[in-house]
N, C-alpha and C positions, 0 to 999 in steps of 0.2 A: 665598603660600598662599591659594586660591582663597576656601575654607573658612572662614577668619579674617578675608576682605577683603570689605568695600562700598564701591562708588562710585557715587554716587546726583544726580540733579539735580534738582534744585527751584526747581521756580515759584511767585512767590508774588504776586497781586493783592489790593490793599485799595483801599477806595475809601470817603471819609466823608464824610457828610452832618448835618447839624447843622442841626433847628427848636428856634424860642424863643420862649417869649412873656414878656415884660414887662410889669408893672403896677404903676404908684407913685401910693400915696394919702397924705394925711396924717396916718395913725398905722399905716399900713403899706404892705407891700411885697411882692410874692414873684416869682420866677422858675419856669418849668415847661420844659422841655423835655426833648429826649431825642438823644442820637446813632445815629446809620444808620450799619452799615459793613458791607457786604456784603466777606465774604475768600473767595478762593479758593484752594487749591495744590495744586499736582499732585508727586508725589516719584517717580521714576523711577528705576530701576536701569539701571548700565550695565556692570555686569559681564557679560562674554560665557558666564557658565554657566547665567546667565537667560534663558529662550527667549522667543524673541519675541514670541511671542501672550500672554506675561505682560503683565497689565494692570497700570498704574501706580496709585500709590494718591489718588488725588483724594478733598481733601473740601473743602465748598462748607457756609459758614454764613452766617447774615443777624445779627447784631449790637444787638442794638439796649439803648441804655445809657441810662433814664432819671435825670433827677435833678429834683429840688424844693428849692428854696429861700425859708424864709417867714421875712419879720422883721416882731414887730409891737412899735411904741412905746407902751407904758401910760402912761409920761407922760416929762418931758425928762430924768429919769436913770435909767427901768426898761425894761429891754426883754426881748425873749423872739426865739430865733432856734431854729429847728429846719428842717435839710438832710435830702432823702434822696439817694443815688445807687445807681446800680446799675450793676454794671462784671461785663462778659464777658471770659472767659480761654481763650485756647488753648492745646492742649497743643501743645507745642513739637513737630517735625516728628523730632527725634531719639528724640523717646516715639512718636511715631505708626509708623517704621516696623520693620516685622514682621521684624529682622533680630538675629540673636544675635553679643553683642560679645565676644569668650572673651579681650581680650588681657590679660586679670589671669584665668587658670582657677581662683582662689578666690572670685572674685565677678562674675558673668554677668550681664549684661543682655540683656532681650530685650523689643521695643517692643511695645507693643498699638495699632493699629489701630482698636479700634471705643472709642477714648478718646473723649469726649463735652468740650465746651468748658464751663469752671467759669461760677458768675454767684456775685457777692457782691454781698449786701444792704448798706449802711451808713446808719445812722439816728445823726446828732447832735442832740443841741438844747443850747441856753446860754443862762440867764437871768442875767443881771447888775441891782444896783441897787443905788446909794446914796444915803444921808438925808444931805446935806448940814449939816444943825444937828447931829447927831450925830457927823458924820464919821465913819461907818460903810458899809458896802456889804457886800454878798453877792454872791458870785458861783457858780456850779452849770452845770456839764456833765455831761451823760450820753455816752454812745456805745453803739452797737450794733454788729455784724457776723455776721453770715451766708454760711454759704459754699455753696449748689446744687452737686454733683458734683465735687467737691473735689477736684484730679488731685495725687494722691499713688501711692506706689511699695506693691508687694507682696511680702513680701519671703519666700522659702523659704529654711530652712536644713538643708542635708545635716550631722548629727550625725558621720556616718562620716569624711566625706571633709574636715570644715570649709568646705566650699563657700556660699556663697551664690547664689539664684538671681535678680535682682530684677528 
C-alpha cells in the first residue's frame, strides 16, 4: 500500500571541534570553553510515487555548546564550585520528515519539517565546608535548567472518531 508506505534515506554528517582554556591559581581555578559541531542531513525519499524534481529535505546547523567551570578555595575546607553548560538538541530525522504514519488509524503522526534544534541552559553551583573543632560541615547545591525551543509533540484529538493526530 503506496499510501501507508515510506522509504527514505539519510545522510548524516557531524564533525567536532573542541577549544579550551585553562587557568590554575592558588585559591582558584576555572575552565571556559565551548564545542563546534557543524551537522548536516539530507532525508530523501525513494518511493516511486514521488517525482523526481521533489527536493529532499536537507537541514544544515552549526552547534555550538559552551560550558564554564569555576572553583574557588576560601580556605583548606571551604570551597565554592559553580558550572555552566549549554547543549544543542536535534530533532530526530523521524520528527523532521513531512510524511504521515496511519499504521495504528487511532493515532497518526505526521512529522514537521520546519522543527528548529532545542538548546538547554544548565547552571550548578556547590559550596561545601567544614569546622573541623566542631565537626560539623555544610554542604548546598543549587541547580538550574532551561530549555530554548523545547521539541515536543502536538497533539489533536477527534471527539467523534477517538483518533488522535500528533
Amino acid at each position: 500500500d503506496e499510501d501507508a508506505s515510506n522509504c527514505f534515506e539519510n545522510q548524516y554528517s557531524n564533525h567536532l571541534f573542541n577549544l579550551a582554556v585553562r587557568t590554575s591559581r592558588k585559591n582558584y581555578n576555572y575552565n571556559i570553553g565551548a564545542d563546534f559541531e557543524p551537522q548536516k542531513s539530507v532525508s530523501r525519499s525513494l518511493l516511486e510515487k514521488e517525482t523526481p524534481a521533489e527536493e529532499p529535505l536537507r537541514k544544515s546547523v552549526f552547534n555550538i555548546s559552551p560550558t564554564v567551570n569555576f572553583r574557588y578555595k576560601f580556605s583548606k575546607r571551604t570551597r565554592l564550585q559553580i558550572v555552566y553548560r549549554g547543549k544543542s538538541r536535534q530533532p530526530n530525522i523521524r520528527d523532521l520528515q513531512p510524511v504521515t504514519d496511519r499504521t495504528n488509524p487511532l493515532n497518526i503522526r505526521v512529522g514537521n519539517p520546519g522543527l528548529k534544534p532545542s538548546f538547554a541552559h544548565t547552571m550548578r553551583a556547590f559550596y561545601n565546608t567544614y569546622n573541623a573543632e566542631r565537626q560539623r560541615g555544610m554542604v548546598a547545591h543549587l541547580m538550574f535548567t532551561a530549555t530554548q525551543n523545547s521539541i515536543s509533540n502536538s497533539t489533536q484529538y477527534d471527539m467523534e472518531t477517538g483518533r488522535t493526530i500528533v
